[in-house]
mmCIF file of the N, C-alpha and C atoms, coordinates in Angstrom:
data_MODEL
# 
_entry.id   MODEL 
# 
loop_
_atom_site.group_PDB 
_atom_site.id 
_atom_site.type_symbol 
_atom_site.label_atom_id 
_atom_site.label_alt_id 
_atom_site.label_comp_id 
_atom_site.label_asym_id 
_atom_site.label_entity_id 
_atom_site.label_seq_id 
_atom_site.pdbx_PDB_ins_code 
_atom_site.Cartn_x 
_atom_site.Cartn_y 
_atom_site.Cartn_z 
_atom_site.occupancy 
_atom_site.B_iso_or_equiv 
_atom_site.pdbx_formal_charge 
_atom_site.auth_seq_id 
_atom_site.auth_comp_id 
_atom_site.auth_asym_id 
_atom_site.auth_atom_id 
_atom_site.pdbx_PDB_model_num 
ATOM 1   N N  . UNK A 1 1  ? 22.246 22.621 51.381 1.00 0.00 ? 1  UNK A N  1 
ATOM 2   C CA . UNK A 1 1  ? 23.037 23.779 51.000 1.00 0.00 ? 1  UNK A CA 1 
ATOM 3   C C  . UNK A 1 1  ? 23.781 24.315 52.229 1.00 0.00 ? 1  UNK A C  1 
ATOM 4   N N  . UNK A 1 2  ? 24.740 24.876 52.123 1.00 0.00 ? 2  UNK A N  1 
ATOM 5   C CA . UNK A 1 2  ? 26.058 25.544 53.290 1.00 0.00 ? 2  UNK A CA 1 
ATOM 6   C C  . UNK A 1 2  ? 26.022 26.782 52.503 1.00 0.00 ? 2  UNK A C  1 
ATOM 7   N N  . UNK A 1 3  ? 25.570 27.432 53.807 1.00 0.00 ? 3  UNK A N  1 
ATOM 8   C CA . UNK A 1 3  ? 25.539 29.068 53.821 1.00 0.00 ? 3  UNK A CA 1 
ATOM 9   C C  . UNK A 1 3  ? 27.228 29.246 54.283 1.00 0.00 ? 3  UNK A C  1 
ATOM 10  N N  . UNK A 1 4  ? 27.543 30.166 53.078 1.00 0.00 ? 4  UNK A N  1 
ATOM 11  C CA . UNK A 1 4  ? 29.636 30.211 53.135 1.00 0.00 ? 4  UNK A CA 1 
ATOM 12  C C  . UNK A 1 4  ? 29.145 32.236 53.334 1.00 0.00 ? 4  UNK A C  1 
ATOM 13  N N  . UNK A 1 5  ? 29.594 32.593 54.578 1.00 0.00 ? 5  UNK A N  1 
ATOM 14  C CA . UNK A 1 5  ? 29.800 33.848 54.671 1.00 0.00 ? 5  UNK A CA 1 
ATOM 15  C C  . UNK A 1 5  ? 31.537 34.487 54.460 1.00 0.00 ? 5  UNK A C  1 
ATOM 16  N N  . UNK A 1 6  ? 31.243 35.291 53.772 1.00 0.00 ? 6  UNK A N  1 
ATOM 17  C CA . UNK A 1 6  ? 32.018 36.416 53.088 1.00 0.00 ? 6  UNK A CA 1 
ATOM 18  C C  . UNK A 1 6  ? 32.827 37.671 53.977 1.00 0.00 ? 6  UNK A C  1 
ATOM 19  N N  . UNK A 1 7  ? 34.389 37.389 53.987 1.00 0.00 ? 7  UNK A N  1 
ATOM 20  C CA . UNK A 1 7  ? 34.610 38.712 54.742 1.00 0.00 ? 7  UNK A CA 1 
ATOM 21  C C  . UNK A 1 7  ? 34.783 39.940 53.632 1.00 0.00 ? 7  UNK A C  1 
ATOM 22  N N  . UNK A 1 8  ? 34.723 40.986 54.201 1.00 0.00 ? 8  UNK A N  1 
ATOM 23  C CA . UNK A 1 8  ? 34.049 42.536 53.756 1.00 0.00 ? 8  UNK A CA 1 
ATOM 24  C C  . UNK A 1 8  ? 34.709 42.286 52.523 1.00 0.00 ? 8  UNK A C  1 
ATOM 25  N N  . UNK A 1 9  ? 36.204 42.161 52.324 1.00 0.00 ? 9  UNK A N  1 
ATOM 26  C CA . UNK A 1 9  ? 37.410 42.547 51.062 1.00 0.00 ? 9  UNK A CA 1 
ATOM 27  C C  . UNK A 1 9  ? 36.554 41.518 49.751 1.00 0.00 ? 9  UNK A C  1 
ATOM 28  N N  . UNK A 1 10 ? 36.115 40.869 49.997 1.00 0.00 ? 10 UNK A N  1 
ATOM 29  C CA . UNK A 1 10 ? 35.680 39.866 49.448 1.00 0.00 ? 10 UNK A CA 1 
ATOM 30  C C  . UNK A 1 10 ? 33.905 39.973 48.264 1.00 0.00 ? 10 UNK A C  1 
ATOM 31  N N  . UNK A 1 11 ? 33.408 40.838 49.179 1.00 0.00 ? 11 UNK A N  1 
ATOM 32  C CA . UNK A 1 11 ? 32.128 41.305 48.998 1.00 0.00 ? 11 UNK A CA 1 
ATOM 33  C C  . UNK A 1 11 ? 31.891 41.654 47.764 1.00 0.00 ? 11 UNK A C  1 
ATOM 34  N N  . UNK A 1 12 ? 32.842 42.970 47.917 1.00 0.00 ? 12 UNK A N  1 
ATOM 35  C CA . UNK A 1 12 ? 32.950 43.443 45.977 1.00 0.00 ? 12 UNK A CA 1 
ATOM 36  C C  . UNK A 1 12 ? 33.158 42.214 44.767 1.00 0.00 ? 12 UNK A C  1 
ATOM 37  N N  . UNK A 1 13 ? 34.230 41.424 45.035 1.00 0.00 ? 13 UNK A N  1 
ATOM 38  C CA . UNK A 1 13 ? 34.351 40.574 44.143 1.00 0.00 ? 13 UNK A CA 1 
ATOM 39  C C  . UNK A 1 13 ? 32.965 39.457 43.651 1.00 0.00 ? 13 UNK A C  1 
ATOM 40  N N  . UNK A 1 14 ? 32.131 39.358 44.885 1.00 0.00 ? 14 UNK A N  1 
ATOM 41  C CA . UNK A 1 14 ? 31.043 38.528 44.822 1.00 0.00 ? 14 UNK A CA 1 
ATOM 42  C C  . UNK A 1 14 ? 29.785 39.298 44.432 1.00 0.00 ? 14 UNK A C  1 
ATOM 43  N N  . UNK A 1 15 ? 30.204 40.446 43.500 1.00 0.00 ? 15 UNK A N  1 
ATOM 44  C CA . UNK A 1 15 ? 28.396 41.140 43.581 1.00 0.00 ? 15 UNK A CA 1 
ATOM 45  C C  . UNK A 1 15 ? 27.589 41.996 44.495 1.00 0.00 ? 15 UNK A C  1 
ATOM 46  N N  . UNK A 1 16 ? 28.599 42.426 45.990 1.00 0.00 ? 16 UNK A N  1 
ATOM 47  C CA . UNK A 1 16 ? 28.020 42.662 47.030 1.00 0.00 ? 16 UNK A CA 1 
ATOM 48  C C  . UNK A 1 16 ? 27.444 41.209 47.600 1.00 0.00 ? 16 UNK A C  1 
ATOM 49  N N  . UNK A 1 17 ? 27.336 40.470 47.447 1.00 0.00 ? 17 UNK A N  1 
ATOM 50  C CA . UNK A 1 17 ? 26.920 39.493 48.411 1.00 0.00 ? 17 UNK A CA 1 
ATOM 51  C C  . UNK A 1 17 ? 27.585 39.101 49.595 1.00 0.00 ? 17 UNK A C  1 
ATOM 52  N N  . UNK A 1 18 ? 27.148 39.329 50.400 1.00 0.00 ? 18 UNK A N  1 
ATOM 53  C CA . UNK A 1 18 ? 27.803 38.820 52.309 1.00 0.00 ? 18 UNK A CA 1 
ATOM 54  C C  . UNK A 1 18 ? 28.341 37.389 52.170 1.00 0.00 ? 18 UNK A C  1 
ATOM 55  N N  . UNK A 1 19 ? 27.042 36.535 51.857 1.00 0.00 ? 19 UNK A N  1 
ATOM 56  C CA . UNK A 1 19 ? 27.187 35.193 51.640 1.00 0.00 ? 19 UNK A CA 1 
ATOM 57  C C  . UNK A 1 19 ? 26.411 34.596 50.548 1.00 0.00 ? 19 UNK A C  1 
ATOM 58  N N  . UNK A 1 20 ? 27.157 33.147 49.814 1.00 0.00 ? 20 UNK A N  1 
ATOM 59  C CA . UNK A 1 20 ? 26.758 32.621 48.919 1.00 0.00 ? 20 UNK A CA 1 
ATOM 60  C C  . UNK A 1 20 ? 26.511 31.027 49.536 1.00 0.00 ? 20 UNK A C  1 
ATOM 61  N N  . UNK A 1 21 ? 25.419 30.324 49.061 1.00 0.00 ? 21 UNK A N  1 
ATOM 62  C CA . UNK A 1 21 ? 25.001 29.122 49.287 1.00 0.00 ? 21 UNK A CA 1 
ATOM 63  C C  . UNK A 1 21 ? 25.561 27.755 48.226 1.00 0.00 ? 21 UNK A C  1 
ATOM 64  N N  . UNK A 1 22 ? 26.404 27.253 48.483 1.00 0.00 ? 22 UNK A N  1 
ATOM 65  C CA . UNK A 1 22 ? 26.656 25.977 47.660 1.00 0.00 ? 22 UNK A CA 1 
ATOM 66  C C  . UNK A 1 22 ? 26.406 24.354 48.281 1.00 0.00 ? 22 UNK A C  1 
ATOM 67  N N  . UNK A 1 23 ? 26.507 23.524 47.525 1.00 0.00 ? 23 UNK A N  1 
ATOM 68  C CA . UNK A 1 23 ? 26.398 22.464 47.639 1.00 0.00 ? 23 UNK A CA 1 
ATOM 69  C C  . UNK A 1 23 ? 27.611 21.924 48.035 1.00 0.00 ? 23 UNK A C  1 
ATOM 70  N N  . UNK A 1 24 ? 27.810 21.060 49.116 1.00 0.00 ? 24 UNK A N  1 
ATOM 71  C CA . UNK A 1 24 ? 29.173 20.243 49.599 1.00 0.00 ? 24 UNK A CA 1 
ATOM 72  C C  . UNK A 1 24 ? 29.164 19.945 50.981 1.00 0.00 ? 24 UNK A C  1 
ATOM 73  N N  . UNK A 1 25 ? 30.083 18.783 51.444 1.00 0.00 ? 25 UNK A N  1 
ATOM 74  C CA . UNK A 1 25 ? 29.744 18.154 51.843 1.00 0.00 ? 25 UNK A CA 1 
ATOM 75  C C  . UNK A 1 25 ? 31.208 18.419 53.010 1.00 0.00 ? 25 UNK A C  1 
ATOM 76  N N  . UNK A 1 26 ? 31.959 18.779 52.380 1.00 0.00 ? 26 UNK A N  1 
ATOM 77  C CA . UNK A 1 26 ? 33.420 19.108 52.795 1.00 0.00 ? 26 UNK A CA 1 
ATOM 78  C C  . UNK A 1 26 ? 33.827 20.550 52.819 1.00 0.00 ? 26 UNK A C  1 
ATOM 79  N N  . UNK A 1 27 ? 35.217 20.733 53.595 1.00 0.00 ? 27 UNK A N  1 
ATOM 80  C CA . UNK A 1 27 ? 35.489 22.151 52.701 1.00 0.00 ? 27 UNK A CA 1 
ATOM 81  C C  . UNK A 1 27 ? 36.117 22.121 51.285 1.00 0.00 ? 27 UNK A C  1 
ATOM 82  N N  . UNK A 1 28 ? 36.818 21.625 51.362 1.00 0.00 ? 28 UNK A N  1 
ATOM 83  C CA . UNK A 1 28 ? 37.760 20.892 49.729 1.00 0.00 ? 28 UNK A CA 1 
ATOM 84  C C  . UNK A 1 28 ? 35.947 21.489 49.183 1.00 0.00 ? 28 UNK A C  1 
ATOM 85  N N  . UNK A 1 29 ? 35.054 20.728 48.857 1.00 0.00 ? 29 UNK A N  1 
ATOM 86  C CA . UNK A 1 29 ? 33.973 20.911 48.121 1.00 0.00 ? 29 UNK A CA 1 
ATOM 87  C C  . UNK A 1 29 ? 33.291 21.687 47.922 1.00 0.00 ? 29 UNK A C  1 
ATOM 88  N N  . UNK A 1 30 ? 33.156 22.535 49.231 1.00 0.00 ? 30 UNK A N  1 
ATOM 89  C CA . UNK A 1 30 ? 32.814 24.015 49.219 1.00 0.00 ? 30 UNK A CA 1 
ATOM 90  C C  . UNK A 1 30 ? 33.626 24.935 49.116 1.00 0.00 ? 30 UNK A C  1 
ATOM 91  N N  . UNK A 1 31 ? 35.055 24.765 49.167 1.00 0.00 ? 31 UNK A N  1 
ATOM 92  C CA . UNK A 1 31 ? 35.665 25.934 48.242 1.00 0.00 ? 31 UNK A CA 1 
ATOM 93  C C  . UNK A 1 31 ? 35.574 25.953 46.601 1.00 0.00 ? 31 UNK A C  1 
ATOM 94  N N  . UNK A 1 32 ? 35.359 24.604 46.170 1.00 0.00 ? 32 UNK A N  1 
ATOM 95  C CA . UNK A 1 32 ? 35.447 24.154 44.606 1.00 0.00 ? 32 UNK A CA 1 
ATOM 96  C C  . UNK A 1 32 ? 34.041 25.192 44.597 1.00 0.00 ? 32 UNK A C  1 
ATOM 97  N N  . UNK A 1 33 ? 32.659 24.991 44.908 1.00 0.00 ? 33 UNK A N  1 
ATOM 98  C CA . UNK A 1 33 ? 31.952 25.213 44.713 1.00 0.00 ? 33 UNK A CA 1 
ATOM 99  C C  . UNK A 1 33 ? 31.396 26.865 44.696 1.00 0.00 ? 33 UNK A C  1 
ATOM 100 N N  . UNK A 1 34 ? 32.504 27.212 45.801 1.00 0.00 ? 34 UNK A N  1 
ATOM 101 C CA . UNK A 1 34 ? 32.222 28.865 45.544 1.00 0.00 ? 34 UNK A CA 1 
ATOM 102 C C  . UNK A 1 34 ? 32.682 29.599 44.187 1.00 0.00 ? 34 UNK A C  1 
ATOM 103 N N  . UNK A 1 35 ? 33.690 28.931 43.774 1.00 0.00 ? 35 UNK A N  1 
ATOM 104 C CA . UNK A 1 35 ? 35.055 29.469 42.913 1.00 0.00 ? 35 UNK A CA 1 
ATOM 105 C C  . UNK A 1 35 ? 33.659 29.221 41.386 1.00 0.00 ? 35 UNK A C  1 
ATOM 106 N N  . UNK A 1 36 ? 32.767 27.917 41.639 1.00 0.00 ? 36 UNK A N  1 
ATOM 107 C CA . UNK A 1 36 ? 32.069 27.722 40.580 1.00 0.00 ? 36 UNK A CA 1 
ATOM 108 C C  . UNK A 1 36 ? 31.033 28.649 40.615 1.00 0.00 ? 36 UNK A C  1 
ATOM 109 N N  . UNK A 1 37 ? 30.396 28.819 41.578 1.00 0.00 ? 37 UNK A N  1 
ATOM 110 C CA . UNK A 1 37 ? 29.155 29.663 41.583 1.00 0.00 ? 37 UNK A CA 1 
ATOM 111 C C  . UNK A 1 37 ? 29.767 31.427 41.433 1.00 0.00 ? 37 UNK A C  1 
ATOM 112 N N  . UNK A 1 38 ? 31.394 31.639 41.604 1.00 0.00 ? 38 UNK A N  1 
ATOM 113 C CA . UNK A 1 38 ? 31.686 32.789 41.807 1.00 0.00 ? 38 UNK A CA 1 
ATOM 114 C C  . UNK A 1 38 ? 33.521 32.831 41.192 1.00 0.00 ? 38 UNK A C  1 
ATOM 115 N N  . UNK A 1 39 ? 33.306 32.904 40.127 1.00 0.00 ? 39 UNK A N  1 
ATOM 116 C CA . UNK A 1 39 ? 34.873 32.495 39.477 1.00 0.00 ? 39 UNK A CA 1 
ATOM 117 C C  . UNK A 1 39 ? 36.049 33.680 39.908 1.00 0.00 ? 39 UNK A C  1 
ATOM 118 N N  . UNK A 1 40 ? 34.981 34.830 40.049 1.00 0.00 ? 40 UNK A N  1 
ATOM 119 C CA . UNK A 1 40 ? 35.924 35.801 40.533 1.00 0.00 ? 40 UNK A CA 1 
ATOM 120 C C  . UNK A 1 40 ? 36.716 35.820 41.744 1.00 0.00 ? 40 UNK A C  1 
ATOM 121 N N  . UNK A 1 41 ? 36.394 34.901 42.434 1.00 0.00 ? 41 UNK A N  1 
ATOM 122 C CA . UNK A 1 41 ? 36.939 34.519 43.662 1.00 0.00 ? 41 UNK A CA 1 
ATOM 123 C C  . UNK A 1 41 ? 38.061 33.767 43.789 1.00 0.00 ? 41 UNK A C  1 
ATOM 124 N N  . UNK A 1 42 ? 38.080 32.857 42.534 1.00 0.00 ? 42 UNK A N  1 
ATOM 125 C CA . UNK A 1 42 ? 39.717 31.643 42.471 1.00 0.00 ? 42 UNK A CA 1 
ATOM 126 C C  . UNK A 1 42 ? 40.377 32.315 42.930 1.00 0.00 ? 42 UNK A C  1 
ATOM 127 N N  . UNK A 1 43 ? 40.783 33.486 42.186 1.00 0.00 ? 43 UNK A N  1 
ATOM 128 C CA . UNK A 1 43 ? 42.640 34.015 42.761 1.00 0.00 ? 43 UNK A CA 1 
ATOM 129 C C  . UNK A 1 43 ? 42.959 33.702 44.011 1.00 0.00 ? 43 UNK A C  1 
ATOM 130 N N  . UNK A 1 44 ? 41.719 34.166 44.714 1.00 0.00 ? 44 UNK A N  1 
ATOM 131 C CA . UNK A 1 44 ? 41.651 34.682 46.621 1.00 0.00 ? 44 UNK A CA 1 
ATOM 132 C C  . UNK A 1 44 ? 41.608 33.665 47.233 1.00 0.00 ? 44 UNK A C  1 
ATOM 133 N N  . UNK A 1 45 ? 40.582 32.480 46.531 1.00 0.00 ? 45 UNK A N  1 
ATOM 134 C CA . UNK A 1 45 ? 40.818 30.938 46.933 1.00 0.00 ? 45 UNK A CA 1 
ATOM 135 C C  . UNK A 1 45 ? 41.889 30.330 46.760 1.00 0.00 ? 45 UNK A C  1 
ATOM 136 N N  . UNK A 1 46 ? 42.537 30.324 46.136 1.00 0.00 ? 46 UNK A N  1 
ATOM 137 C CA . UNK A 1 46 ? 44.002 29.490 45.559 1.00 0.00 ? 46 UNK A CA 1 
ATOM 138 C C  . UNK A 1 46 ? 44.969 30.332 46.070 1.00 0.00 ? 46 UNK A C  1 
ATOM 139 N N  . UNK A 1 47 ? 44.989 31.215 46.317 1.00 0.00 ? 47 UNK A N  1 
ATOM 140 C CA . UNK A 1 47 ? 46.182 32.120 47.232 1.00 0.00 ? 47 UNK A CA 1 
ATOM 141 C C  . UNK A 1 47 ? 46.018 31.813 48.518 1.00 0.00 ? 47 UNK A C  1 
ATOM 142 N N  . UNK A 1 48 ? 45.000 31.101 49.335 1.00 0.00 ? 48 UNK A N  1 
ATOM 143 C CA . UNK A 1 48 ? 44.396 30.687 50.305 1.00 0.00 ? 48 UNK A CA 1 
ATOM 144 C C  . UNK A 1 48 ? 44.173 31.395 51.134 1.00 0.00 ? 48 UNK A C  1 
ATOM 145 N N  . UNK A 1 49 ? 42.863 30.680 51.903 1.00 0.00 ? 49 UNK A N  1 
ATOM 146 C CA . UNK A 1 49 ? 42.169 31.187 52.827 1.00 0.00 ? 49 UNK A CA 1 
ATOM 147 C C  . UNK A 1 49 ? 42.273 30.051 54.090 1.00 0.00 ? 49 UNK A C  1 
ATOM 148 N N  . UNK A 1 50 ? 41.116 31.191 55.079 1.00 0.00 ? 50 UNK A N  1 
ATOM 149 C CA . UNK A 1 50 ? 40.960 29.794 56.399 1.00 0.00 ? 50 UNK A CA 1 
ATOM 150 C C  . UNK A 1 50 ? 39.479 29.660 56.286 1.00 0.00 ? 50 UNK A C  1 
ATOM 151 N N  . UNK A 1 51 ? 39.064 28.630 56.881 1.00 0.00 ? 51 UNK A N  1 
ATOM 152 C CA . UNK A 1 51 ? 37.328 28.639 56.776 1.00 0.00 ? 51 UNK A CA 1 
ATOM 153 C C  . UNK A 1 51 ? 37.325 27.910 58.091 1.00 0.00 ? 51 UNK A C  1 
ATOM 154 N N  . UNK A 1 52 ? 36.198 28.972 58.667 1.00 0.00 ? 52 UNK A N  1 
ATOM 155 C CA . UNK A 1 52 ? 35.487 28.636 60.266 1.00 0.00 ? 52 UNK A CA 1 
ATOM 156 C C  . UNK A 1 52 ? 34.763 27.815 60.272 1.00 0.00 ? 52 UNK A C  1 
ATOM 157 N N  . UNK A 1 53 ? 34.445 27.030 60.453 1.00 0.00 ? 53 UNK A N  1 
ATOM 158 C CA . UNK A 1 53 ? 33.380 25.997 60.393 1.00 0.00 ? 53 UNK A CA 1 
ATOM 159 C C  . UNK A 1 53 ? 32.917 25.289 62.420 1.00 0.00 ? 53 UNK A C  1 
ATOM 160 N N  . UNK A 1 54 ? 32.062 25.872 62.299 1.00 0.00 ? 54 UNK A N  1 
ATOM 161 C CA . UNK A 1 54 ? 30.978 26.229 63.589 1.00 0.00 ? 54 UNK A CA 1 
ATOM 162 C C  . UNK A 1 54 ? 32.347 26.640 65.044 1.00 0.00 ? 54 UNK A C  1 
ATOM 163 N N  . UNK A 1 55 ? 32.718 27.462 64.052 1.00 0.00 ? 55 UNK A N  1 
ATOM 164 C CA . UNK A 1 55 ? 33.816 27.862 65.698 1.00 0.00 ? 55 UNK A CA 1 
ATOM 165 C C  . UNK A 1 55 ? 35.170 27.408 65.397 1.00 0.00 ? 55 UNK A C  1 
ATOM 166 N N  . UNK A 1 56 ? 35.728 26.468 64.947 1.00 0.00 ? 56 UNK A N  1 
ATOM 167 C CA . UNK A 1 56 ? 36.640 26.027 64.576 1.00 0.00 ? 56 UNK A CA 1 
ATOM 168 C C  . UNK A 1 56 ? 37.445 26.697 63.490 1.00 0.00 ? 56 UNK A C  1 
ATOM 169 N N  . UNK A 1 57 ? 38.622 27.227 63.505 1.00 0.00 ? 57 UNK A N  1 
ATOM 170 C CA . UNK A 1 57 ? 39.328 27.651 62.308 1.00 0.00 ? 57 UNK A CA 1 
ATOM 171 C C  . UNK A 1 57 ? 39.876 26.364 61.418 1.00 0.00 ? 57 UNK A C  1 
ATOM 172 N N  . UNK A 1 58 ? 39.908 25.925 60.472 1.00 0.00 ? 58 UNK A N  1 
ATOM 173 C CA . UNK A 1 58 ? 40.036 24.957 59.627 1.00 0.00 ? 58 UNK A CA 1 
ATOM 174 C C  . UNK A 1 58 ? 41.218 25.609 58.405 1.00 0.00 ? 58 UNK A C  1 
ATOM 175 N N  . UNK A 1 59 ? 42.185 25.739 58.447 1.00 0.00 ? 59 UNK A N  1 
ATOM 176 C CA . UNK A 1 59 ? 43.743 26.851 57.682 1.00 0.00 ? 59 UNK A CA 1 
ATOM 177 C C  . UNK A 1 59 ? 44.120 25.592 56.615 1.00 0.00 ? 59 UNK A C  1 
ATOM 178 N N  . UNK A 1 60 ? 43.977 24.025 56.681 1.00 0.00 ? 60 UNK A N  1 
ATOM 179 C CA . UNK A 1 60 ? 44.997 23.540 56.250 1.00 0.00 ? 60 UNK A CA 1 
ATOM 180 C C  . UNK A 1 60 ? 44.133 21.987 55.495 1.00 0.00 ? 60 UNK A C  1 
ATOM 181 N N  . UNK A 1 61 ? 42.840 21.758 55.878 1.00 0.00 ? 61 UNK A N  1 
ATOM 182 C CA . UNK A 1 61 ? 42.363 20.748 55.217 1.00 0.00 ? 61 UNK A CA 1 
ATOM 183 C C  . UNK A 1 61 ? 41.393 21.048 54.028 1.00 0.00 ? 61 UNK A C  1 
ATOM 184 N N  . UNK A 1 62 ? 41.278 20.099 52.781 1.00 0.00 ? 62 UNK A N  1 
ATOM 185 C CA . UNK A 1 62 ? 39.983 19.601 52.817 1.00 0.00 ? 62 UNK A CA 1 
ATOM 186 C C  . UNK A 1 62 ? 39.310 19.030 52.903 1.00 0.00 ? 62 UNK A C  1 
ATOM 187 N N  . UNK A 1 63 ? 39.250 18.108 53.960 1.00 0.00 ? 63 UNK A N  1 
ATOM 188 C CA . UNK A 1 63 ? 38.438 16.950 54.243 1.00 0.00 ? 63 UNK A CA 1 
ATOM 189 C C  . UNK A 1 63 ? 37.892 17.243 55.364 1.00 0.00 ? 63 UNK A C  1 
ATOM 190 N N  . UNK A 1 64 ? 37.609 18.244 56.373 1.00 0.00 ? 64 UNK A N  1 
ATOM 191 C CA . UNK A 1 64 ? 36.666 18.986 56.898 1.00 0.00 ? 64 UNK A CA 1 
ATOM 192 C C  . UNK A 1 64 ? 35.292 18.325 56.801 1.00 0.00 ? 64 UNK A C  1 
ATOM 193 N N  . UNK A 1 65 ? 34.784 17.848 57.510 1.00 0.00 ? 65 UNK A N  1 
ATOM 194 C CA . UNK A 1 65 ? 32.686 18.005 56.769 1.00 0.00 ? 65 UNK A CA 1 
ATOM 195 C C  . UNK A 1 65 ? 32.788 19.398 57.282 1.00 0.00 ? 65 UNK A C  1 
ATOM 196 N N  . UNK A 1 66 ? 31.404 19.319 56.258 1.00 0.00 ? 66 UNK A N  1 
ATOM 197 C CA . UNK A 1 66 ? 30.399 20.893 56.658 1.00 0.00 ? 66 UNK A CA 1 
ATOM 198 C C  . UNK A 1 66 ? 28.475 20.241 56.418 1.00 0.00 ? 66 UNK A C  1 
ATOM 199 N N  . UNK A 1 67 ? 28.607 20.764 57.405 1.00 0.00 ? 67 UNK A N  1 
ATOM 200 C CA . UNK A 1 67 ? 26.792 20.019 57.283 1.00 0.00 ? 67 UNK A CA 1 
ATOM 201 C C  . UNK A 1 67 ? 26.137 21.490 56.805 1.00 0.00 ? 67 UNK A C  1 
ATOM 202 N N  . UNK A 1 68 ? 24.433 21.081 56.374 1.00 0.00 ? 68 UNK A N  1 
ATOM 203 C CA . UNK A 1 68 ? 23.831 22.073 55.605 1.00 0.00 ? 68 UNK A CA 1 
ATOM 204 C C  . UNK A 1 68 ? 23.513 23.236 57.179 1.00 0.00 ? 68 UNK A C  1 
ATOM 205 N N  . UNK A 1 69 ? 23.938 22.512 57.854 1.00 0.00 ? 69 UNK A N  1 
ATOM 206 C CA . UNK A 1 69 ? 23.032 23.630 59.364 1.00 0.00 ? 69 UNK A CA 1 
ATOM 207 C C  . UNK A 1 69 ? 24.393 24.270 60.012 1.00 0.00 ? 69 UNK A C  1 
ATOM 208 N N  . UNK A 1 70 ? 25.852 24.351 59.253 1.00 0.00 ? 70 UNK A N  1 
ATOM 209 C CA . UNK A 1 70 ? 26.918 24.610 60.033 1.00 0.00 ? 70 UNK A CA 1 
ATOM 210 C C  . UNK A 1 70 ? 26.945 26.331 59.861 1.00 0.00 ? 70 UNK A C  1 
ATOM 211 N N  . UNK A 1 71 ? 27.597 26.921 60.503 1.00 0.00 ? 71 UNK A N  1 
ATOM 212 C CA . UNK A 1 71 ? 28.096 28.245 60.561 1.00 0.00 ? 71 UNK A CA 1 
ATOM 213 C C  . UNK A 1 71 ? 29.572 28.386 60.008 1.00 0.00 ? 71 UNK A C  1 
ATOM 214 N N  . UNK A 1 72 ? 29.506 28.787 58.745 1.00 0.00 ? 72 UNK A N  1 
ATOM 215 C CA . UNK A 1 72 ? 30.843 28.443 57.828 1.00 0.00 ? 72 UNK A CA 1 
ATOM 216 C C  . UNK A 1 72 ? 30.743 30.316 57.693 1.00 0.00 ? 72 UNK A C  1 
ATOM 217 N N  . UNK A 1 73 ? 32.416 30.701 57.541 1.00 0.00 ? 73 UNK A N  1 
ATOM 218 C CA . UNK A 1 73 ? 32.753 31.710 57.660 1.00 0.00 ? 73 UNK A CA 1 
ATOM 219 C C  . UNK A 1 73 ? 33.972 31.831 56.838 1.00 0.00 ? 73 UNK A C  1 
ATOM 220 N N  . UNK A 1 74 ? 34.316 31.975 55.482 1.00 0.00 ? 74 UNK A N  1 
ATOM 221 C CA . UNK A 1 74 ? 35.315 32.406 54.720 1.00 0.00 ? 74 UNK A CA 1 
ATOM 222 C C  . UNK A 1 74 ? 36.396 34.048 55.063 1.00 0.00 ? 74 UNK A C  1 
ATOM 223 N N  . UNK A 1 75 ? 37.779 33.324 55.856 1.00 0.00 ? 75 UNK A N  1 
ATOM 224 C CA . UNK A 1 75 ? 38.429 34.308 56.122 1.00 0.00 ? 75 UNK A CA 1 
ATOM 225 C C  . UNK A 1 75 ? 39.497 34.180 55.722 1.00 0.00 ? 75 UNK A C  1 
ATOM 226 N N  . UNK A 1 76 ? 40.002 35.477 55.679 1.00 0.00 ? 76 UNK A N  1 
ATOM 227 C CA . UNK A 1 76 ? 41.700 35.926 55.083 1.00 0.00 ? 76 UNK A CA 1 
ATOM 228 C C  . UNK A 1 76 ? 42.279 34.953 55.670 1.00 0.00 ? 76 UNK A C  1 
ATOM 229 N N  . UNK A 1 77 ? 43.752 34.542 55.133 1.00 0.00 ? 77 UNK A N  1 
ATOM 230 C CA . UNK A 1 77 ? 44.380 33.916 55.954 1.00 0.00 ? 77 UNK A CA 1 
ATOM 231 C C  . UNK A 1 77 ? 45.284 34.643 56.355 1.00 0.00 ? 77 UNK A C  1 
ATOM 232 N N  . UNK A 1 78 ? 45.987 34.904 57.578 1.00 0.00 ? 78 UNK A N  1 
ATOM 233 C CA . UNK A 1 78 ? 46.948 35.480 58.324 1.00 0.00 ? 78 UNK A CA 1 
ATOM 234 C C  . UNK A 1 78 ? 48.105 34.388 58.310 1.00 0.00 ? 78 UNK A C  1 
ATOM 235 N N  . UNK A 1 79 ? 49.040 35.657 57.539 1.00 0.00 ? 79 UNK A N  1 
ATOM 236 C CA . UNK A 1 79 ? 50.405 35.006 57.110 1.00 0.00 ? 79 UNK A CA 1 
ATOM 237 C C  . UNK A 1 79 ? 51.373 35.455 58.178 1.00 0.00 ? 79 UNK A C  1 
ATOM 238 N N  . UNK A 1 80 ? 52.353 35.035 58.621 1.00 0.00 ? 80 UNK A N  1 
ATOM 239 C CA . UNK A 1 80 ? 53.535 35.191 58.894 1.00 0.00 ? 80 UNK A CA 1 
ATOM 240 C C  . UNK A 1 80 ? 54.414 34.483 60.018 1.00 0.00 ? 80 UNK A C  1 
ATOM 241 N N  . UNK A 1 81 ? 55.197 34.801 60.711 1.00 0.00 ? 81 UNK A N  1 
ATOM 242 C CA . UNK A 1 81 ? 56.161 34.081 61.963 1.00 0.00 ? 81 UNK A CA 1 
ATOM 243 C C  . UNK A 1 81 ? 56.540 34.199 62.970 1.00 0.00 ? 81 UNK A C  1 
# 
């Protein structure tokens, strides 16, 4: 399991939960998997996000791994030029 932590805006939509635990192996897989364990979340997923994965900002793949021991961090994405 990949512990996916939650920024604050996000919280409400998830129940109050900080973070949710899914199964995957990737990010592609662990975004599918939040959106499943937490449907209220698609919009915010599909409007996109960035995901930290152990230090690394990750804005643009899903083919990312994520191991079950990584430090994964679901954040806004910062738009502009």
């Amino acid at each position: 399991m990949v512990e996916v932590h939650l920024w604050s805006g996000l919280r409400a939509r998830a129940g109050g939960r900080e973070s949710i635990e899914v199964e995957a192996e990737t990010v592609g897989e662990m975004l599918d998997a939040l959106v499943e364990a937490c449907p209220e979340l698609e919009e915010i997923i599909d409007g996109g996000v960035s995901v930290a994965v152990d230090g690394r900002v990750i804005a643009s793949t899903r083919t990312e791994p994520v191991k079950p021991n990584s430090e994964v961090y679901l954040m806004q994405r910062i738009k502009g030029g």
